[in-house]
DONUFI-293176 format. One record per residue (C-alpha): x, y, z. Coordinates in nm, 2 decimals. Layout:
site x:X	y:Y	z:Z;
...
This chain:
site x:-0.43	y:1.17	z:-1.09;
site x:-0.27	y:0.94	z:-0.83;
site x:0.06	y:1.04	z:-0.70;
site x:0.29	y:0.91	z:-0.46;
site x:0.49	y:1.13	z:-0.26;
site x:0.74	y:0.86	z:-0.21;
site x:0.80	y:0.83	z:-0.56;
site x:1.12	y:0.95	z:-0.73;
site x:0.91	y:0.96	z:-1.03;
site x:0.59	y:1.17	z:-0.90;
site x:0.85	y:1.39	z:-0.72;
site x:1.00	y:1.52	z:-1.04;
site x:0.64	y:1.52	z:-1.23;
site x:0.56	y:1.75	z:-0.91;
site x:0.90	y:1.98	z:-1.02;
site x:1.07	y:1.87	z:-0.71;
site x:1.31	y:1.75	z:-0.87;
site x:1.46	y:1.87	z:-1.19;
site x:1.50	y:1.69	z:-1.50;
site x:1.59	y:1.76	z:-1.84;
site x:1.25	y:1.73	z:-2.03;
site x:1.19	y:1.65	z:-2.42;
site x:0.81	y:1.61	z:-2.40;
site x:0.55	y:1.71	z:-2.16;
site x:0.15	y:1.66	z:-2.18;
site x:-0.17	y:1.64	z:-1.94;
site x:-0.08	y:1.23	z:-2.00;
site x:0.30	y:1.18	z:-1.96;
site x:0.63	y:1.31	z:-1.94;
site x:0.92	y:1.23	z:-2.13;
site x:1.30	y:1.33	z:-2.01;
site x:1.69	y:1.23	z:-2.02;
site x:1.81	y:0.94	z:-1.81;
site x:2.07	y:1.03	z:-1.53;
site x:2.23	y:0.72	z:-1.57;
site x:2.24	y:0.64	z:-1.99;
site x:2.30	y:0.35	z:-2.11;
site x:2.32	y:0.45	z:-2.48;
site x:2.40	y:0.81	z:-2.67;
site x:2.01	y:0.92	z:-2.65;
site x:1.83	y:0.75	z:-2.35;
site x:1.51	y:0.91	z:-2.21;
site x:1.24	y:0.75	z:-2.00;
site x:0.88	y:0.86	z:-2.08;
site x:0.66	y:0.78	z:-1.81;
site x:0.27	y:0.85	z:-1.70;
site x:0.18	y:1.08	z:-1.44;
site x:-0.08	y:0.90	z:-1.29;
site x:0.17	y:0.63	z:-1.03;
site x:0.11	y:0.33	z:-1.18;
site x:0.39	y:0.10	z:-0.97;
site x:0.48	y:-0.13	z:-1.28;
site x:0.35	y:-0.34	z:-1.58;
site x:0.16	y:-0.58	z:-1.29;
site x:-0.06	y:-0.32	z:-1.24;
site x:-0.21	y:-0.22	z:-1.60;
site x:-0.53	y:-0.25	z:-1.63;
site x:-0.76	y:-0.28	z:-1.94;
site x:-0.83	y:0.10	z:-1.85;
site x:-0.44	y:0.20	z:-1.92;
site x:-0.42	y:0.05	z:-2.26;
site x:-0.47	y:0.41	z:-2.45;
site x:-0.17	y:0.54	z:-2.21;
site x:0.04	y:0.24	z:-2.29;
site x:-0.01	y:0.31	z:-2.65;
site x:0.03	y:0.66	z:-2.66;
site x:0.38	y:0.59	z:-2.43;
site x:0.42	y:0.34	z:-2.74;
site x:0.39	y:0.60	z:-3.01;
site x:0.56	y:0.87	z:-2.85;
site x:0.93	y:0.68	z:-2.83;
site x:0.97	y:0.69	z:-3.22;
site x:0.85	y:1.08	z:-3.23;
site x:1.09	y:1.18	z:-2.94;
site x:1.38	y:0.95	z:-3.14;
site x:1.37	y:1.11	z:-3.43;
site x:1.31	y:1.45	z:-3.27;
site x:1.65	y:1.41	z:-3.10;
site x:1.85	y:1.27	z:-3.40;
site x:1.81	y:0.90	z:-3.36;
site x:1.80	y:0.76	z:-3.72;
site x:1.93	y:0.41	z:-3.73;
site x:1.70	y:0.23	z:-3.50;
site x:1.62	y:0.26	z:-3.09;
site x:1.54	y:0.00	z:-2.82;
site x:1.25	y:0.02	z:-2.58;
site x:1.24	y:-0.14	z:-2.29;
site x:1.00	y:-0.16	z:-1.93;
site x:1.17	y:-0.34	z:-1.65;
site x:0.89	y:-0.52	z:-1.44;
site x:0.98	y:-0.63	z:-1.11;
site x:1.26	y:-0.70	z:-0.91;
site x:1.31	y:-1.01	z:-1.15;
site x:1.25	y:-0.77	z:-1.46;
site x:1.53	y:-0.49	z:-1.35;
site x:1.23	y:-0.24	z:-1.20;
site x:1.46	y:-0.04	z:-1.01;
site x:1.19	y:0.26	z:-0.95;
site x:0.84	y:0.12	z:-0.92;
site x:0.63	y:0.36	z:-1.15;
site x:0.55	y:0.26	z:-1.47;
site x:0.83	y:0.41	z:-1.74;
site x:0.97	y:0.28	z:-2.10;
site x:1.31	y:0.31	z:-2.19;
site x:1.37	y:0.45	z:-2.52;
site x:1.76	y:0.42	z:-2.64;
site x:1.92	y:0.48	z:-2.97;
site x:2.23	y:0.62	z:-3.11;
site x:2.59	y:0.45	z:-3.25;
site x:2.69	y:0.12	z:-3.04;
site x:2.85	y:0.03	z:-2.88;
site x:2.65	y:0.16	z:-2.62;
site x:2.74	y:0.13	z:-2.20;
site x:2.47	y:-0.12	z:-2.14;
site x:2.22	y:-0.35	z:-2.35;
C-alpha cells in the first residue's frame, strides 16, 4: 500500500502516533477526531495515501463505498441515533487541511461547535 512518511495520517496508520480507534481493517481505519466538531466525530480514512478526492480514480470506487457504508455502522455502534453528517474536505478551497483522503462522520445533539 502507498504510504507517505510525511503524512500525519500514514504516521498514525503506521502506530506512530496514537489514536483512539473504533474500526480497523486490511482497507481503512476509522478513529476519534482530536479536534470535534460535534458530540461523536470520527474520521475514517484509507490506508493506502490517497492525497484527496482529486486523486480517485475509477480503481478507488469500492474503497469510497465501503468508507460510505461504514459511517452509518460506526454511528450507530457509538450511540448516534438521530442522524449524522458526512463530510470530505477537498482542497485548500474545500477545507482539506491534511491531504489524505478521509470522511468526516459527525452526529450527536446540536448544537454542535462547528457545522
Amino acid at each position: 500500500m502507498s504510504h507517505d512518511p510525511n503524512c500525519l495520517f500514514c504516521k498514525i496508520i503506521a502506530g506512530q502516533i496514537p489514536s483512539r480507534k473504533v474500526y480497523e481493517d486490511s482497507e481503512l481505519l476509522a478513529f476519534h477526531d482530536i479536534h470535534p466538531w460535534a458530540p461523536v466525530h470520527v474520521l475514517i480514512i484509507p490506508k493506502l495515501h490517497i492525497a484527496s478526492m482529486v486523486e480517485l480514480t475509477d480503481e478507488h470506487a469500492a474503497l469510497l463505498g465501503k468508507m460510505s457504508v461504514l459511517a452509518p455502522k460506526l454511528m450507530r455502534e457509538l450511540g448516534v441515533t438521530n442522524g449524522f453528517r458526512t463530510v470530505i474536505n477537498t482542497g485548500p478551497d474545500g477545507g482539506q487541511e491534511v491531504y489524505h483522503l478521509h470522511m468526516h462522520a459527525m452526529g450527536g445533539p446540536r448544537p454542535w461547535l462547528k457545522g
